[in-house]
C-alpha positions in Angstrom: -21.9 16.9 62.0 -20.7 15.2 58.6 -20.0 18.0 55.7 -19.5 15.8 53.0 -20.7 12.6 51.3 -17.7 10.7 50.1 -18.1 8.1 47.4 -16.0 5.7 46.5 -15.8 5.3 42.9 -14.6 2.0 41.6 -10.8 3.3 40.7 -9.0 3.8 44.1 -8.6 7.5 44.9 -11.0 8.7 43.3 -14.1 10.3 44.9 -17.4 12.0 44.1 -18.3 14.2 46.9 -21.7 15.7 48.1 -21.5 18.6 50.0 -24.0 19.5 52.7 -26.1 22.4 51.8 -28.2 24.3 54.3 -30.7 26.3 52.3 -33.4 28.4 53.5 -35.5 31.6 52.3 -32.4 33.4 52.1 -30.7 31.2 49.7 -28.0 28.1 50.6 -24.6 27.8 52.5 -22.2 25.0 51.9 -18.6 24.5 52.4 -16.1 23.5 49.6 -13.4 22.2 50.9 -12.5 21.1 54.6 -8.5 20.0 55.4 -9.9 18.1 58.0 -12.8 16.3 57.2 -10.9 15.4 53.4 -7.8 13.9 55.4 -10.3 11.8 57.4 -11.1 9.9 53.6 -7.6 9.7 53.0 -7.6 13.0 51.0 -4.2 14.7 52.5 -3.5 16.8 50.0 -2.2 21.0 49.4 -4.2 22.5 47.4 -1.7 25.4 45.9 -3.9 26.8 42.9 -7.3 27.4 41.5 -8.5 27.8 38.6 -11.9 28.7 36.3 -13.5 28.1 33.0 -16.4 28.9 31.6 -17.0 27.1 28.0 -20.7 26.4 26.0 -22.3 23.1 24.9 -20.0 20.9 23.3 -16.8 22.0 24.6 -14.7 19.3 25.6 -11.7 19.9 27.1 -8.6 17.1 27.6 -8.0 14.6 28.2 -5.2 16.5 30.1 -1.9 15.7 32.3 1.3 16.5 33.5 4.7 14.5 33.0 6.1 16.6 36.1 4.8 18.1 38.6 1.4 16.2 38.2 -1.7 17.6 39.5 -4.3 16.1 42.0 -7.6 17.8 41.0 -10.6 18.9 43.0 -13.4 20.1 40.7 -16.8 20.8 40.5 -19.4 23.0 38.4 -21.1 26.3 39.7 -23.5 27.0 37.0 -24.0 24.4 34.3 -23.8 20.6 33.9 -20.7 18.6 32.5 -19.5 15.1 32.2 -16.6 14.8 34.2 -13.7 12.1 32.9 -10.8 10.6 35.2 -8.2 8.0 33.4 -6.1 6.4 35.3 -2.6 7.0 34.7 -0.7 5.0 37.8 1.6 2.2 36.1 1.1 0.1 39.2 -2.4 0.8 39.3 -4.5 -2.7 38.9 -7.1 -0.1 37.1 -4.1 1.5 35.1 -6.0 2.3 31.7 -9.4 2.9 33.0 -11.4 5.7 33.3 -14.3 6.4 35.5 -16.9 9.4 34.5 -19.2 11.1 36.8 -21.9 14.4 36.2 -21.5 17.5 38.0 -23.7 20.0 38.0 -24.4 23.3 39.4 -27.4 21.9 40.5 -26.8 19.1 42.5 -23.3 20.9 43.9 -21.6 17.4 43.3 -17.5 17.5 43.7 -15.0 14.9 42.0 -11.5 14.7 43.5 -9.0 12.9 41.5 -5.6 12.1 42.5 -2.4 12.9 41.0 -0.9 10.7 38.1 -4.5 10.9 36.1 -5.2 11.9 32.8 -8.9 14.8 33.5 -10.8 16.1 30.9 -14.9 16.9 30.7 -17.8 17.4 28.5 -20.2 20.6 28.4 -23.6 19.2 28.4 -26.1 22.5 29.0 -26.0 26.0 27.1 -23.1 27.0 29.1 -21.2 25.6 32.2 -18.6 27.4 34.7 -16.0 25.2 35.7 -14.0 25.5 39.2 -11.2 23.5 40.3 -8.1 23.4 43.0 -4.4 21.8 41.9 -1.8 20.3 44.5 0.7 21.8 41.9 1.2 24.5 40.0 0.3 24.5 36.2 3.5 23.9 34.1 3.2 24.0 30.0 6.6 22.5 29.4 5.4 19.5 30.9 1.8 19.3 29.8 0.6 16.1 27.7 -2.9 14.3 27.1 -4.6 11.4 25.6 -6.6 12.3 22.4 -10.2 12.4 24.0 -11.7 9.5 21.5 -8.6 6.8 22.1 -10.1 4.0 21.0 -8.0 1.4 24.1 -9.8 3.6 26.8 -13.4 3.6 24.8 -14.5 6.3 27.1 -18.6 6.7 26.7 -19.0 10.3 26.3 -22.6 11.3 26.3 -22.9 13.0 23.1 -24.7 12.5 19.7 -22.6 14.4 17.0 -19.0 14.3 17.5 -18.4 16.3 14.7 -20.1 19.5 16.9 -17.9 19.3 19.6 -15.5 21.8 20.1 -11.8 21.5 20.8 -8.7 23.1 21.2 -6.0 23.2 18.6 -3.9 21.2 21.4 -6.4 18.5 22.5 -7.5 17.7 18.7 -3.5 16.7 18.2 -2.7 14.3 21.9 -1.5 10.8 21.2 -3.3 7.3 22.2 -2.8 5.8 25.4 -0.4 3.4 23.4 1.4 5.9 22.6 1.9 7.0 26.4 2.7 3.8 27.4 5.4 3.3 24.6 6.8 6.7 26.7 6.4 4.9 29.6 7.6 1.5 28.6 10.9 3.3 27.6 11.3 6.1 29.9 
């Protein structure tokens, strides 16, 4: 029996993934994650850390990477909705530069798996939203970057009306352009 839905999005790698959920009077079971039945899509990854946030409407968050020790990403919502962004980050990528974005919600129970060498970031879009994902490597702050989230090359459609109400960090409000990162690359 098939646990997951695996959809190819239009940048290789990258996935949107509906679980199968049994649900009954009692409530709903589902698995997450599943070695096997990932590594049958092409998804042969480690998973070495997990992490969760919870933020409220109009948090958004990214667009984030790392120079080392980059991080293939396995997210999803629990409670909440947000829009979920993936840019693509491969040099010898013929989608190097483009982004795809995808909804999760605690609702539908929707996954999005993105690959290592990707810049991630997301969008709260209800009241609140809690945020889970799994990393293939461990979180490193000397070697975090990002993309500023608005970069004008990528012209990423974020679903909002008032930009001036989101809410970001300190850090994300001050990332480069995507020129900027491939000047770096161009001359690294």
């Amino acid at each position: 029996m098939q646990k997951f839905r695996f959809i190819k999005t239009e940048i290789d790698g990258l996935f949107l993934i509906e679980p199968c959920v049994f649900e009954d009077e009692r409530g709903y079971f589902m698995e997450t994650y599943n070695y096997e039945e990932f590594r049958r899509v092409g998804i042969d990854v480690n998973f070495v850390q997990d992490n969760q946030s919870r933020s409220k409407k109009g948090v958004l968050r990214g667009l984030h990477f790392q120079t080392k020790h980059a991080q293939g990403k396995l997210v999803r919502v629990v409670k909440g909705e947000v829009f979920d962004v993936a840019v693509d980050l491969r040099r010898e990528s013929v989608t190097f530069g483009r982004y795809c974005g995808v909804r999760l919600s605690g609702e539908r129970k929707n996954q999005f798996y993105i690959p290592k060498n990707f810049a991630h970031g997301f969008l709260v879009l209800s009241d609140e939203a809690e945020f889970i994902y799994k990393c293939t490597d461990f979180y490193d702050p000397d070697n975090e970057s990002g993309i500023i989230w608005n970069d004008s090359d990528l012209d990423i459609k974020w679903p909002i009306m008032d930009s001036e109400n989101l809410l970001l960090s300190d850090k994300d409000k001050k990332f480069g352009s995507f020129r900027d990162y491939k000047i770096i690359l161009d001359n690294g």
